[in-house]
MARVO-587013 format. One line per 8 residues: number of its first residue (from 1); their letters; for each residue x, y, z of C-alpha. Coordinates in Angstrom, 3 decimals, always signed. Each point is the difference from the previous one (the first is absolute). Example, Ala and Ser with C-alpha at 12.3 -4.5 7.8 and 13.67 -1.06 7.14 Angstrom:
<rs>
1	AS	+12.300,-4.500,+7.800; +1.370,+3.440,-0.660
</rs>
This chain:
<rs>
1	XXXXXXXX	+0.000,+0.000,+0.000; +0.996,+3.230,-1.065; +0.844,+2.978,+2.411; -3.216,+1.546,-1.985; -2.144,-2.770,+0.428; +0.887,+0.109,+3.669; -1.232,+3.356,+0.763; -3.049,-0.491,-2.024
9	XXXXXXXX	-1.003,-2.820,+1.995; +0.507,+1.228,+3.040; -2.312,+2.927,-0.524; -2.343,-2.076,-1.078; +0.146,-1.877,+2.893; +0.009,+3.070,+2.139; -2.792,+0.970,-1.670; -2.086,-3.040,+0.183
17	XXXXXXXX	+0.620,-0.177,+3.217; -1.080,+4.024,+0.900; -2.560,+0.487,-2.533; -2.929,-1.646,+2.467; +0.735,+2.295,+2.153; -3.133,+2.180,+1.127; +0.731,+1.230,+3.298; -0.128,+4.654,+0.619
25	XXXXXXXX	-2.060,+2.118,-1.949; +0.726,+2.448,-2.967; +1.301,+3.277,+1.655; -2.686,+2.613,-0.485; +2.126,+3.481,+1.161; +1.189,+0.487,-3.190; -2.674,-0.734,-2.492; +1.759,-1.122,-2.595
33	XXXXXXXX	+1.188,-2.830,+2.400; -3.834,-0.784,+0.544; -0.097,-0.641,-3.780; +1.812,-2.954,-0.069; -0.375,-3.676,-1.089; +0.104,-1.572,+2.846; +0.483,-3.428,-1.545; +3.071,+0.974,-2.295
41	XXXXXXXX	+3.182,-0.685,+1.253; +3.112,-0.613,-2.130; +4.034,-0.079,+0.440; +2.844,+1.393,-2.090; +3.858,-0.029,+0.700; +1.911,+1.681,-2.265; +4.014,-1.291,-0.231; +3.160,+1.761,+0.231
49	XXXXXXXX	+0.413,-0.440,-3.544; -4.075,+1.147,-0.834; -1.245,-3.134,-0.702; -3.747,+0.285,+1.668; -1.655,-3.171,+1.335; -3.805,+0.665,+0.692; -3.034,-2.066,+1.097; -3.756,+0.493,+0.678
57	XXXXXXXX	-1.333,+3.353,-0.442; +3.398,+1.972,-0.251; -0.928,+1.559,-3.010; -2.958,+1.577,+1.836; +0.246,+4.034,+0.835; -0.355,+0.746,+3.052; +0.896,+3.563,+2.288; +3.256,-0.561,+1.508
65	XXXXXXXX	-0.390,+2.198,+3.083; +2.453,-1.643,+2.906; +1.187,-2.515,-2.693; +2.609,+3.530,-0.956; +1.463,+0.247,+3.348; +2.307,-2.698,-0.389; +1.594,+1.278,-3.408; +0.312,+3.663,+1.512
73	XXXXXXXX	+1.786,-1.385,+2.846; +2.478,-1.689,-2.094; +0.557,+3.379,-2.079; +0.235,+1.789,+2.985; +2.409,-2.284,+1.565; +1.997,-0.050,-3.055; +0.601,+3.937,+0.224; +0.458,-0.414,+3.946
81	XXXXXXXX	+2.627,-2.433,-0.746; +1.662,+1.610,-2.384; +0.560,+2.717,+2.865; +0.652,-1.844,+2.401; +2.708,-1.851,-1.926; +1.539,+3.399,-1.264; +0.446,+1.288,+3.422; +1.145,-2.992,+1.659
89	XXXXXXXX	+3.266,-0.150,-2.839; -0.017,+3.779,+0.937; +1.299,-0.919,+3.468; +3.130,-1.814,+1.383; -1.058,-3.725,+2.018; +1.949,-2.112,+1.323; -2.039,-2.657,-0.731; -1.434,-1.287,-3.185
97	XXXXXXXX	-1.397,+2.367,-2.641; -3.921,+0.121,+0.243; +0.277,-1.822,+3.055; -2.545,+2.346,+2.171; -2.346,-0.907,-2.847; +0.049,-3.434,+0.566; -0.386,+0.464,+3.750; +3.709,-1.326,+0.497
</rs>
């Protein structure tokens, strides 16, 4: 089995195994969150290289809302880094560089 065919079964799998699921209730303090299907439910992984694996209803739009945070967090710890990284090479250690970044 290829690497492929691994990932493509497993999210099948994981959603076989999720897509039953009926437990909450559709958010209704945002009302496009109200709006929802609340029986579609897909998964997508998209590789380091772009290949994109997808199962169920991942094609289907939905609002992303909360589903952002995540991605601004990386960007924003990107440019943080970046900083942080730049002024730690700025000073004299007698340890390892980036070491206080590590907690070491």
């Amino acid at each position: 089995m290829s690497a492929a065919e691994a990932v493509t079964d497993a999210l099948r799998e994981l959603h076989t195994r999720f897509a039953g699921l009926r437990d909450g209730q559709l958010a209704d303090y945002i009302p496009q969150l109200a709006l929802a299907d609340p029986d579609a439910f897909g998964l997508a992984l998209i590789s380091m290289d772009g290949h994109c694996y997808s199962t169920g209803d991942a094609d289907a739009p939905f609002t992303m809302q909360s589903v952002s945070k995540p991605f601004v967090y990386a960007l924003d710890f990107t440019a943080v880094e970046r900083v942080l990284y730049a002024l730690d090479e700025a000073r004299p250690q007698r340890r390892g560089p980036r070491c206080w970044i590590c907690g070491r």
